[in-house]
C-alpha positions in Angstrom: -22.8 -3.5 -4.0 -21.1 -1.4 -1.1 -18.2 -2.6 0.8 -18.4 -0.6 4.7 -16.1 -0.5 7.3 -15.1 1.2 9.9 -16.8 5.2 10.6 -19.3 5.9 7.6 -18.8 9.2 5.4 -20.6 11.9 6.3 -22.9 11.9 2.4 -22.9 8.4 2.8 -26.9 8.4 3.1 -27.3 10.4 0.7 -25.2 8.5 -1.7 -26.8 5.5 -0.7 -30.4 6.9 -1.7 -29.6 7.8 -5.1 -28.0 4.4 -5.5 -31.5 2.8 -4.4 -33.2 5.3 -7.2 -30.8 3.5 -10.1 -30.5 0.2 -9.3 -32.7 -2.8 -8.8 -30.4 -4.0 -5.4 -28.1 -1.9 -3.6 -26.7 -4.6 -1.3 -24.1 -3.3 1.8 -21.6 -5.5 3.0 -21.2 -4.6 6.7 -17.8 -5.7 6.6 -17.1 -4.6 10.7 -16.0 -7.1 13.2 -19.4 -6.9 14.7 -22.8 -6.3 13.0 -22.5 -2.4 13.1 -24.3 -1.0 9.6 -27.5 -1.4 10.3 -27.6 0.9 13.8 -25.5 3.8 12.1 -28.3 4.0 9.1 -31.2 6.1 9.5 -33.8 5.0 7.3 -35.8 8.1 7.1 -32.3 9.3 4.9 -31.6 6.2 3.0 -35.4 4.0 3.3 -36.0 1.1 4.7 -34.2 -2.0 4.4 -36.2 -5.0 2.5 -37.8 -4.4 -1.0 -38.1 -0.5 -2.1 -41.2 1.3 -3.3 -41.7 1.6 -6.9 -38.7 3.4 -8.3 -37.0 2.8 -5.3 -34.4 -0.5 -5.5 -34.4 -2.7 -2.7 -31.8 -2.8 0.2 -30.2 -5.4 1.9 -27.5 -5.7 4.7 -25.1 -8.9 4.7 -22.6 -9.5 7.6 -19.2 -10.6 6.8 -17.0 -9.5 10.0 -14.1 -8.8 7.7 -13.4 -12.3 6.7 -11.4 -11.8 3.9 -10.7 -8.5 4.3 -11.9 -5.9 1.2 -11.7 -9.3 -1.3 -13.6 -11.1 1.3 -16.1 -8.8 1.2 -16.5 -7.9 -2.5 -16.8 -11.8 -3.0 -19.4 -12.6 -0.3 -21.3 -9.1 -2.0 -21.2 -10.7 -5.3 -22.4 -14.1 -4.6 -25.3 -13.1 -2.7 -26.0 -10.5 -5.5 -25.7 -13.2 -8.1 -27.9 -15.4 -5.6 -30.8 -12.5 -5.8 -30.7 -12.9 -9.6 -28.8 -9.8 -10.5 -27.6 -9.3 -14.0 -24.9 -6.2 -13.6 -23.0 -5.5 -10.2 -20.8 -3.2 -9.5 -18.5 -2.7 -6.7 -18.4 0.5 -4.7 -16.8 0.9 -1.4 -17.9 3.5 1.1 -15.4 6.2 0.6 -16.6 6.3 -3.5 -19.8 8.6 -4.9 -21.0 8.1 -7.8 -22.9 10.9 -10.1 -26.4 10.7 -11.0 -26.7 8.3 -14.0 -23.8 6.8 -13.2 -24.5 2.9 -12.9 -26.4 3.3 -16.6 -23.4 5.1 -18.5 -21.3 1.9 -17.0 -23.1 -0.6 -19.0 -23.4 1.2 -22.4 -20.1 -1.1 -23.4 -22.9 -3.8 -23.4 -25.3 -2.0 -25.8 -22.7 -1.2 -28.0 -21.2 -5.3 -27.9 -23.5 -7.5 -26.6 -21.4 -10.3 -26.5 -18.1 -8.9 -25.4 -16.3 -9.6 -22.1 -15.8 -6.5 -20.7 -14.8 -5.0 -17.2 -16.1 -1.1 -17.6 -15.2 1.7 -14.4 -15.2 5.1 -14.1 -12.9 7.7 -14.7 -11.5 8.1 -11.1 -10.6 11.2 -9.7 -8.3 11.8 -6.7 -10.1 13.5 -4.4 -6.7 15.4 -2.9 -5.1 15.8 -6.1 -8.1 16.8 -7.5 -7.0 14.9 -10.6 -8.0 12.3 -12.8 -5.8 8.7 -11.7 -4.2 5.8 -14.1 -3.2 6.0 -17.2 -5.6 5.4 -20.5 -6.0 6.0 -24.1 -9.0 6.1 -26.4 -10.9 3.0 -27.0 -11.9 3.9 -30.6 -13.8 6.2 -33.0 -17.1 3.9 -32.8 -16.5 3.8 -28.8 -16.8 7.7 -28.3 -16.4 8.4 -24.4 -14.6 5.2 -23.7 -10.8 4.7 -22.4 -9.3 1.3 -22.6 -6.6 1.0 -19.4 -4.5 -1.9 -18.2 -6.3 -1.2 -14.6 -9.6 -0.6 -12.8 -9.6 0.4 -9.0 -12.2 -2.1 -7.8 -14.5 0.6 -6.9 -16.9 1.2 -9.6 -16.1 -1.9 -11.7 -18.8 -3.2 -13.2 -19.3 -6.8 -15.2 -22.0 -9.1 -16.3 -23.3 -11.1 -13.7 -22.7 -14.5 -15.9 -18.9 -13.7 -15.9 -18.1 -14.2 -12.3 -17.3 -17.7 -12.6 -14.6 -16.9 -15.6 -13.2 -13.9 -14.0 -12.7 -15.5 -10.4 -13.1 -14.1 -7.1 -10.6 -11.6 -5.6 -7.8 -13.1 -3.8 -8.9 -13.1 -0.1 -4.8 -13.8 0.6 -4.2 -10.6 0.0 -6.8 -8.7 2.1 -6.5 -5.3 0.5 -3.5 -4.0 -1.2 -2.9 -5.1 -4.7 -6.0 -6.6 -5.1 -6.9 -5.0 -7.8 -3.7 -5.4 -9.9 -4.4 -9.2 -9.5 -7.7 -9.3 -10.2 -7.1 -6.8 -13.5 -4.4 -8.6 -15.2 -5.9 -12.2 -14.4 -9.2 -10.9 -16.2 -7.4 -9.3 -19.2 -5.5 -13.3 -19.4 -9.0 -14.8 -19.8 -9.7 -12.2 -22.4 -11.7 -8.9 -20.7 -11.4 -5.9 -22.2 -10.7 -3.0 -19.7 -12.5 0.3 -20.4 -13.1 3.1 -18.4 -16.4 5.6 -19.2 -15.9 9.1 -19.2 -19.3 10.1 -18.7 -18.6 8.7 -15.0 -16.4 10.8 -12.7 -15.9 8.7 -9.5 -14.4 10.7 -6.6 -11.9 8.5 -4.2 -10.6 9.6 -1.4 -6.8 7.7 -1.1 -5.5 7.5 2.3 -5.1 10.6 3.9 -3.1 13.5 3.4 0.4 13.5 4.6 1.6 15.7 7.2 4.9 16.1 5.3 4.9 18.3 2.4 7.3 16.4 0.6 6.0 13.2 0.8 3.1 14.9 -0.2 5.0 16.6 -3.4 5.9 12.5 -4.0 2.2 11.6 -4.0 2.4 9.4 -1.2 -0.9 9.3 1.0 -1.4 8.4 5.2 -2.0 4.7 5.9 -1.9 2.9 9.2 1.5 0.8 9.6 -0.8 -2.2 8.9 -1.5 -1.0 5.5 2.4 -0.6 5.0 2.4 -4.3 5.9 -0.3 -5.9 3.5 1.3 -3.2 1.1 4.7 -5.0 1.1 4.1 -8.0 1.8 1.7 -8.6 -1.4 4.0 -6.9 -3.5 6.5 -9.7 -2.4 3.9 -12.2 -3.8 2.7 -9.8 -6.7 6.7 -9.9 -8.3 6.5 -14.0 -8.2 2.9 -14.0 -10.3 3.3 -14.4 -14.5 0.3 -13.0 -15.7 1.8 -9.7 -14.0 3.5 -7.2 -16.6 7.2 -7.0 -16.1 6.9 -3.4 -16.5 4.4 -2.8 -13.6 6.6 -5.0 -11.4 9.5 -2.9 -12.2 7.6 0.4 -10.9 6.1 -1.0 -8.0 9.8 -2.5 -6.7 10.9 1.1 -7.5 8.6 2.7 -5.5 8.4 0.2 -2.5 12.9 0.6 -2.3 12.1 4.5 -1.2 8.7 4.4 0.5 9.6 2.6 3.6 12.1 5.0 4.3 10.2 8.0 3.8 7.4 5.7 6.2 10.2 5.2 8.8 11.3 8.7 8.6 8.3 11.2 7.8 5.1 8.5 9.9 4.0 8.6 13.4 4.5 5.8 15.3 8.2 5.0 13.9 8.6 1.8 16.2 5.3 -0.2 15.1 6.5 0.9 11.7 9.5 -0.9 11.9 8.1 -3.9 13.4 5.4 -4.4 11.1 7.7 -3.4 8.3 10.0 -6.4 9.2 7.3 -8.4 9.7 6.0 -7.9 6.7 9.5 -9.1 5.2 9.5 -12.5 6.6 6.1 -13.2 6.7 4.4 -16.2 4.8 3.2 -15.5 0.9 -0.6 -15.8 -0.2 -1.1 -18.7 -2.2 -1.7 -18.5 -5.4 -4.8 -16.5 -7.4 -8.2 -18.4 -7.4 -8.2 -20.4 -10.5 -4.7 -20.5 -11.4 -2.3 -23.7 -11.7 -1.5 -24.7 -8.5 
């Protein structure tokens, strides 16, 4: 399942094909304000919507105009997906490629430990840094190419189908930053094991690059001043939440003390910067994480 918005990659057809040649539904969430995917396809590149030829997965398009932001999206992707019977999904968004063989190497966890909960992604690679992200360590001798982590981007996680309802949707409050620290650390407190496959190297693409080398020698990235707002205001409701590793909180607060500055100082637009910044300070908290104590 592909979350879309905004201007499509240029490889995005072709990404999409091979997707259709691996799995039984490759389902797009046109996550635009307006119904846009389906006129910026060309299905001579990618097939036609609707049920594939043999060998050839079908496709479906499913409108969600951004409610919910990237969670939003992901969630309406995953019920319909469980709706059309699926048994494995995994989440991509449009900015991701995955290699040949890819969706197959996720599930191995599964033929290894039938019964396990598990949460499996790829090893991600930072397409700028040109470097692998996260931290890991070896799962074990009888797991050979498996890492277990503490966190999975969204993109390229893949569960059981049958889970869903125990690991909970992704918190549409927060729209897009920090949704995947939520969602990790709620899973691993209902008992998923985190693992990441190095048989699967997904590129990302995070941000932008900076225009200012040393921002850039930091490792920050170019967002729009309204991803500096969801960015602190979620981390103002990400410090509050217990099943959140003190340690992690720590390193976030670090970080977010110095980044504003360097977003004030180093960023176009300075003023709407400031303003959303400020904003972003006083503005009402999500509530709390789908299926925890109110």
């Amino acid at each position: 399942m592909i979350a879309c918005f905004g201007a499509l990659p240029q490889a995005f057809e072709q990404q999409l094909q091979g997707l259709r040649r691996g799995a039984g539904l490759v389902l797009l969430v046109d996550n635009n304000p307006r119904p846009a995917l389906a006129e910026r396809l060309d299905p001579a590149a990618t097939g036609p919507a609707g049920e594939g030829p043999e060998g050839f997965g079908a496709l479906e398009i499913l409108w969600n105009g951004n409610r919910g932001g990237l969670a939003g999206g992901f969630n309406r992707g995953v019920e319909r997906a469980r709706e059309r019977g699926a048994r494995w999904i995994t989440l991509l968004d449009q900015d991701s490629t995955l290699p040949p063989g890819g969706l197959a190497a996720l599930r191995r966890p599964w033929s290894l430990w039938p019964e396990g909960r598990w949460l499996v992604g790829p090893q991600v690679i930072d397409a700028q840094r040109r470097q692998r992200h996260g931290r890991w360590q070896p799962y074990g001798q009888e797991a050979e190419g498996l890492d277990c982590t503490r966190h999975l981007i969204s993109s390229g996680t893949t569960f059981l189908a049958r889970d869903w309802p125990l690991l909970g949707p992704l918190h549409e409050g927060l729209f897009i930053d920090y949704l995947d620290h939520d969602w990790c650390f709620r899973a691993q407190a209902r008992g998923f094991v985190l693992l990441q496959s190095r048989a699967v190297a997904l590129q990302q693409q995070f941000g932008r690059p900076h225009p200012n080398p040393l921002c850039r020698a930091c490792g920050m990235q170019l967002y729009s001043p309204l991803r500096h707002y969801h960015s602190l205001r979620n981390l103002r409701w990400l410090l509050r939440q217990p099943h959140i590793p003190a340690d992690l909180k720590a390193k976030e607060l670090l970080k977010m003390l110095l980044k504003p500055w360097c977003w004030l100082a180093f960023e176009p637009d300075r003023r709407t910067q400031a303003r959303l910044l400020l904003r972003a300070l006083r503005a009402p908290l999500p509530g709390p994480a789908p299926g925890a104590a109110a």
